[in-house]
ZAMARGU-4260 file (C-alpha; in steps of 0.2 Angstrom, whole numbers, plus 5000, padded with zeros to 4 digits):
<rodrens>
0) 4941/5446/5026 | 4925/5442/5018 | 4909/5438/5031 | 4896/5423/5023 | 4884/5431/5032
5) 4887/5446/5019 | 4884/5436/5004 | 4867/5430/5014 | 4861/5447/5017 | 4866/5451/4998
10) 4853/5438/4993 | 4839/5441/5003 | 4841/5461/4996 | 4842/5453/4980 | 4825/5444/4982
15) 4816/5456/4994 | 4820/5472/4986 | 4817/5482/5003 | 4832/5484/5017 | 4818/5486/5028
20) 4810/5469/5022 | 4829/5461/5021 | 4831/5468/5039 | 4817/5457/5045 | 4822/5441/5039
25) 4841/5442/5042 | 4838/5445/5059 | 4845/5462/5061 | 4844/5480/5060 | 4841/5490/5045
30) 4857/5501/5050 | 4865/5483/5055 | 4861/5477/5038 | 4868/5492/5027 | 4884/5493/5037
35) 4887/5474/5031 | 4883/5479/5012 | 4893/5493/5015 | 4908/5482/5020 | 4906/5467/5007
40) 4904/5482/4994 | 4922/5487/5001 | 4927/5471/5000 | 4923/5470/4981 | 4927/5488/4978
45) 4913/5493/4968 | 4895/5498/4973 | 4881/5481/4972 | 4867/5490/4977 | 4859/5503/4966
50) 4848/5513/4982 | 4842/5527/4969 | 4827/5514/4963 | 4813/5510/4972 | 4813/5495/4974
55) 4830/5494/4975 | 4840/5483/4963 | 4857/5477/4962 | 4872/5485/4952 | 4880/5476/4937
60) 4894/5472/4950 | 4879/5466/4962 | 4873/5455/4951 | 4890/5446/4943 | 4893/5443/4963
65) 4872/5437/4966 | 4878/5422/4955 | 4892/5416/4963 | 4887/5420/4979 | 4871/5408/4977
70) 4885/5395/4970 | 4896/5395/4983 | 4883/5397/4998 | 4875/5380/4990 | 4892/5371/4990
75) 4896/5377/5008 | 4879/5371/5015 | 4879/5355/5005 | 4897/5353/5011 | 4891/5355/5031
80) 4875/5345/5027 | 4886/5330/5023 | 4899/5334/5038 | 4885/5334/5049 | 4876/5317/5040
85) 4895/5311/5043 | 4898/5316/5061 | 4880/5309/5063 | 4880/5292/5055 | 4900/5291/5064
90) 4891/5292/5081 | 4880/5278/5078 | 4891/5266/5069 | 4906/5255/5076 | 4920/5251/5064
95) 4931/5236/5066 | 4948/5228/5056 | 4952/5210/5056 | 4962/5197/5046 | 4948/5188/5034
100) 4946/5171/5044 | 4938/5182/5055 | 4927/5190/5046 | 4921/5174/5039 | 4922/5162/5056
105) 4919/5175/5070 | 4908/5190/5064 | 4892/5184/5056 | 4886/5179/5072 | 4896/5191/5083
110) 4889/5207/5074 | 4871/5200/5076 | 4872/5199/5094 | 4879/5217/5093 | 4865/5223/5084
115) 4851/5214/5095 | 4858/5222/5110 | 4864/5239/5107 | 4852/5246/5095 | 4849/5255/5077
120) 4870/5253/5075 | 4879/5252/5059 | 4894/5240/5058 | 4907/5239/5046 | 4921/5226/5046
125) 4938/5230/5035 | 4947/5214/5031 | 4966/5216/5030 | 4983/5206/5035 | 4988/5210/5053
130) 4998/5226/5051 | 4987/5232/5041 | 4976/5230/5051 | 4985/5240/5068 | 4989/5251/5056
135) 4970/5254/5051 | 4968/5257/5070 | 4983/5271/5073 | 4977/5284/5058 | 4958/5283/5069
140) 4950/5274/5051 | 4944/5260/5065 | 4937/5258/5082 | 4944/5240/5085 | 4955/5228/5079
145) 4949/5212/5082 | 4964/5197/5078 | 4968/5180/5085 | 4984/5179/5096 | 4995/5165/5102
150) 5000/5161/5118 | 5019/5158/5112 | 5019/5177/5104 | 5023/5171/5087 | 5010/5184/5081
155) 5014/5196/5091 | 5034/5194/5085 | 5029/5195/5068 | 5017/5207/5067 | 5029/5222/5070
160) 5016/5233/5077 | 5014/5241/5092 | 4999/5231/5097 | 5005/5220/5111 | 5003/5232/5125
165) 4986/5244/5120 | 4971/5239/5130 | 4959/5224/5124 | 4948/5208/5130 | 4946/5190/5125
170) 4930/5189/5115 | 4933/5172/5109 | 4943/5155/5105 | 4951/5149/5090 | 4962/5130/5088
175) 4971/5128/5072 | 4971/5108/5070 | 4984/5100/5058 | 4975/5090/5046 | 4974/5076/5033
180) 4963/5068/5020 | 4963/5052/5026 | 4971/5036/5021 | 4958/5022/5013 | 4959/5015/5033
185) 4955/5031/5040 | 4972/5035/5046 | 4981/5052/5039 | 4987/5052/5023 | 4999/5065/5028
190) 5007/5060/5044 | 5019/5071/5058 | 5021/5057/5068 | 5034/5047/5060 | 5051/5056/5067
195) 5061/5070/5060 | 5071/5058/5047 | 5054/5058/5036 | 5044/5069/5027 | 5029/5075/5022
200) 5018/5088/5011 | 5014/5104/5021 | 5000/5115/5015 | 5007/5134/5023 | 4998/5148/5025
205) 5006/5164/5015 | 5020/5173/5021 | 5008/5189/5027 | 4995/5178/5036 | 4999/5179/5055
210) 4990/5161/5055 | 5005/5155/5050 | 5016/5166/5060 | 5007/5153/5074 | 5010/5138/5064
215) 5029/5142/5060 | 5031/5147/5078 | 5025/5130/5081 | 5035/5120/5071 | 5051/5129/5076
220) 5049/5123/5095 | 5043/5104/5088 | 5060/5096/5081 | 5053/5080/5083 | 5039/5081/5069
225) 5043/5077/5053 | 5050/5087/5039 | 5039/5099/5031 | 5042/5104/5011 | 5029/5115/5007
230) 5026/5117/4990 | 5009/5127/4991 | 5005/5142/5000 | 4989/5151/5003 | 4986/5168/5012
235) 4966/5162/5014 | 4963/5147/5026 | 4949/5142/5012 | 4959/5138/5002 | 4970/5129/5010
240) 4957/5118/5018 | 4950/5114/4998 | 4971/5108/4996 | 4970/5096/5011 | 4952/5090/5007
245) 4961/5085/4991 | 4976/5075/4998 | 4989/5088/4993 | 4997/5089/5013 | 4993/5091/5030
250) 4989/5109/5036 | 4987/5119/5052 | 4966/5124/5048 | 4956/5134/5061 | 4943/5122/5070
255) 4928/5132/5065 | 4929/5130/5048 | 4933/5112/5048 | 4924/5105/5063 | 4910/5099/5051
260) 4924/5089/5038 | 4933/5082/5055 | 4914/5076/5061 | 4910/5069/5044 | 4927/5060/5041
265) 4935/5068/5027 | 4949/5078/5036 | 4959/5069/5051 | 4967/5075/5064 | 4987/5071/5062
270) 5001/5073/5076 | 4999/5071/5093 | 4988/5083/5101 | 5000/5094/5108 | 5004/5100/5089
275) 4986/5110/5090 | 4988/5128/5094 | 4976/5136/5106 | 4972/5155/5100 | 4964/5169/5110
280) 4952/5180/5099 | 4956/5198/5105 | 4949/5215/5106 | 4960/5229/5104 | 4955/5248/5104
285) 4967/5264/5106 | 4970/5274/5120 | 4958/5288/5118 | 4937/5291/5119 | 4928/5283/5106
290) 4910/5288/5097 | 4896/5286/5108 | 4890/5268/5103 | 4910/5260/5102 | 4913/5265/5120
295) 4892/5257/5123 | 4899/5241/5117 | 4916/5243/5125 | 4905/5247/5141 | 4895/5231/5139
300) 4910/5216/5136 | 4922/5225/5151 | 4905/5227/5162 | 4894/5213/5158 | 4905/5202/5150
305) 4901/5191/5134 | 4884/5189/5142 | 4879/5204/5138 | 4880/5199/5121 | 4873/5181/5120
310) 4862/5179/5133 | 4863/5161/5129 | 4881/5160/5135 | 4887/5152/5116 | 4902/5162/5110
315) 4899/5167/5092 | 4901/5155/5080 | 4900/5140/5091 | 4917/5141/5093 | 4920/5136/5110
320) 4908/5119/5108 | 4918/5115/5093 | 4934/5114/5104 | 4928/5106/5117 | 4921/5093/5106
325) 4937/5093/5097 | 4944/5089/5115 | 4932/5074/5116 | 4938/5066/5101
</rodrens>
């Protein structure tokens, strides 16, 4: 089996032109050293070293093997340099997966306060649907999956994952609201309130989004709203917040990205208020050690809490004043 360390010794030969000399630098004896050419000269079956000349040169064989050993060494090295720059930069970076309302509602803030508390820390966020996203966490390509979870199960039910019972924390709130454009009195365009024999236009998230898998979950235990024909679907809550600022329907939108339309007047709240649906914003991570700074964090929020985090005591994205205020209204 060939030894690296005999292509090493074959270079330094190669530039030194003195065993003794090339003894020195590699560290080892000069009877060491010819007992390792010796061996890769076995290994190639042909003399490399011409030890009639002084200074000793290399064979024609010596030298057809000094170029590809320079050439594989370098690729070797580099290949360990960028291991090791990998294994590093891992060890200080904290990688997380979450459907993309989060990424856009819950992070910006969330992964500054992160930053401010636990140092010269990389952070990635991959946006995906749910299962993609538990799937992300099972192959190890993540730390955490960070997703929004109903206290019905809908999501859970749907997400066909194997999620439910890993370990995790509540970082956060979320309310979908269903809402309207409003009426020229200010009343919903698009109402739920008038009994199960009527209808009305309903915005619906894509079949994918585990939004809606909260929304249908919803509407399947509520026989007394009114009938929904959904003839627009979205898998991004964007865009189904631009439909219902238009007056195409009534949709289920998350409270943080419309709390400003709902202070301002141009989307109203229809239904009663029990057809809001209260979501937890959860932390999952897998069962074994993570790199150093994920367990930190990990450390932090199950030790100090959220507080650790924002010393101020707001949630990120302002998310818990919005409900409240939402509350008030």
């Amino acid at each position: 089996m060939l030894d690296i360390r005999w292509l090493e010794d074959l270079i330094v030969i190669a530039e030194t032109r003195n065993i003794t000399r090339a003894a020195e630098l590699r560290n080892v004896t000069q009877s060491g050293l010819s007992r390792r050419i010796q061996s890769l000269e076995h290994w190639v079956g042909a003399p490399l070293i011409d030890r009639r000349r002084t200074p000793l040169d290399l064979t024609d064989a010596g030298h057809k093997l000094l170029a590809v050993a320079h050439e594989a060494l370098g690729g070797l090295h580099g290949v360990r340099r960028a291991i090791r720059e990998d294994q590093n930069e891992r060890l200080r970076s904290i990688r997380f997966a979450a459907p993309h309302i989060l990424s856009v509602t819950f992070f910006p803030r969330w992964i500054s306060a992160v930053q401010a508390r636990l140092g010269s820390t990389r952070l990635s966020v991959t946006s995906d649907n749910l299962p993609g996203c538990i799937s992300l966490l099972e192959e190890g390509a993540v730390d955490f999956v960070v997703c929004l979870v109903d206290s019905d199960g809908a999501i859970f039910r749907r997400a066909g994952r194997p999620i439910e019972g890993r370990t995790s924390i509540s970082i956060g709130k979320e309310r979908l609201i269903p809402l309207s454009a409003p009426a020229s009195d200010g009343s919903p365009l698009h109402r739920l309130d008038r009994g199960p024999r009527s209808s009305t236009s309903y915005l619906s998230y894509s079949p994918e989004c585990s939004l809606g898998w909260a929304v249908e979950g919803l509407i399947a235990r509520r026989p007394d709203l009114m009938q929904l024909h959904s003839l627009y679907d979205n898998s991004l809550a964007d865009g189904l917040r631009t439909m219902a600022l238009a007056g195409l329907g009534v949709a289920w939108l998350p409270l943080t990205t419309t709390h400003n339309d709902i202070i301002r007047g141009k989307l109203v709240r229809t239904g009663d208020p029990s057809a809001a649906i209260d979501l937890d914003i959860r932390l999952y991570r897998p069962a074994h050690r993570l790199a150093k700074k994920a367990e930190e964090l990990w450390t932090r929020l199950t030790t100090d809490g959220l507080g650790a985090l924002f010393s101020n005591g707001a949630l990120p994205s302002d998310t818990t004043a919005a409900i409240y205020t939402e509350d008030a209204v």
